[in-house]
C-alpha positions in Angstrom: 100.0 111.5 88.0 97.2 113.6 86.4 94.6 113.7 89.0 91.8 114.0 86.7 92.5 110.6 85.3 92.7 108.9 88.9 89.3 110.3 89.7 88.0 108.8 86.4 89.8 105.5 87.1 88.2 105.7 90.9 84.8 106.1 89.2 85.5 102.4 87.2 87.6 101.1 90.8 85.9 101.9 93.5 88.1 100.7 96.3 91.6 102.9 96.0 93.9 100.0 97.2 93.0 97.9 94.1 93.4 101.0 92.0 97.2 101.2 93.2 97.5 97.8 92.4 96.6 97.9 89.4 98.9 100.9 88.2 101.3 99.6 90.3 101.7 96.4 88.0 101.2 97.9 84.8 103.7 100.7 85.6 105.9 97.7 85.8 104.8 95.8 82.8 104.6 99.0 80.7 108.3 99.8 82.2 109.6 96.6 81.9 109.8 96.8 77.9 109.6 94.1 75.2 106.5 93.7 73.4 102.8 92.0 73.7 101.6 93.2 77.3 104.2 96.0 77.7 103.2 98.2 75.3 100.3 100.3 75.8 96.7 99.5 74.6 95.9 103.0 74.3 97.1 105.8 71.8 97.7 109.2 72.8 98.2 112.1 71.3 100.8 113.9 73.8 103.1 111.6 75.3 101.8 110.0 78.9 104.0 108.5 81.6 103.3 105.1 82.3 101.4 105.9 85.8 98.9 108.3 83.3 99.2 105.6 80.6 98.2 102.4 83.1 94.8 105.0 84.4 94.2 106.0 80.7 93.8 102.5 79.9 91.6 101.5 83.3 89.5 104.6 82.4 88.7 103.3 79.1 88.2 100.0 80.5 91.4 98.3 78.3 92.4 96.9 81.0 90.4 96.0 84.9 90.5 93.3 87.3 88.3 90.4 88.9 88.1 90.1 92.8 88.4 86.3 94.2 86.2 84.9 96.0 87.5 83.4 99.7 86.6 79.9 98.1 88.9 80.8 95.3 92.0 82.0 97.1 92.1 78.5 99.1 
């Protein structure tokens, strides 16, 4: 993982736990093949691995997340 991206992505994910999450999954998606959500909703010019790929896309905001609420997750 380039660690110049993660500290980009940290910047737009402030807490590092959902950051994992969030590469974690679309590691999987993005490894998972097939099309729609598994292909990447970036281009690049050198290739990226799908960790780099999943924080290229958080850093420019293709993809993010939205935190429940306590209310919600009952």
């Amino acid at each position: 993982m380039n660690s110049e991206l993660v500290k980009q992505a940290l910047d737009k994910v402030t807490n590092p736990n959902i950051l994992v999450n969030l590469i974690s999954r679309r590691v999987r998606q993005l490894s998972s093949g097939g099309g729609g959500m598994n292909r990447p909703f970036i281009e690049s010019e050198k290739p990226l691995g799908s960790a780099d790929t999943a924080l290229e896309e958080i850093v420019q905001e293709k993809i993010n997340f939205e935190k429940l609420s306590e209310d919600e997750l009952q």
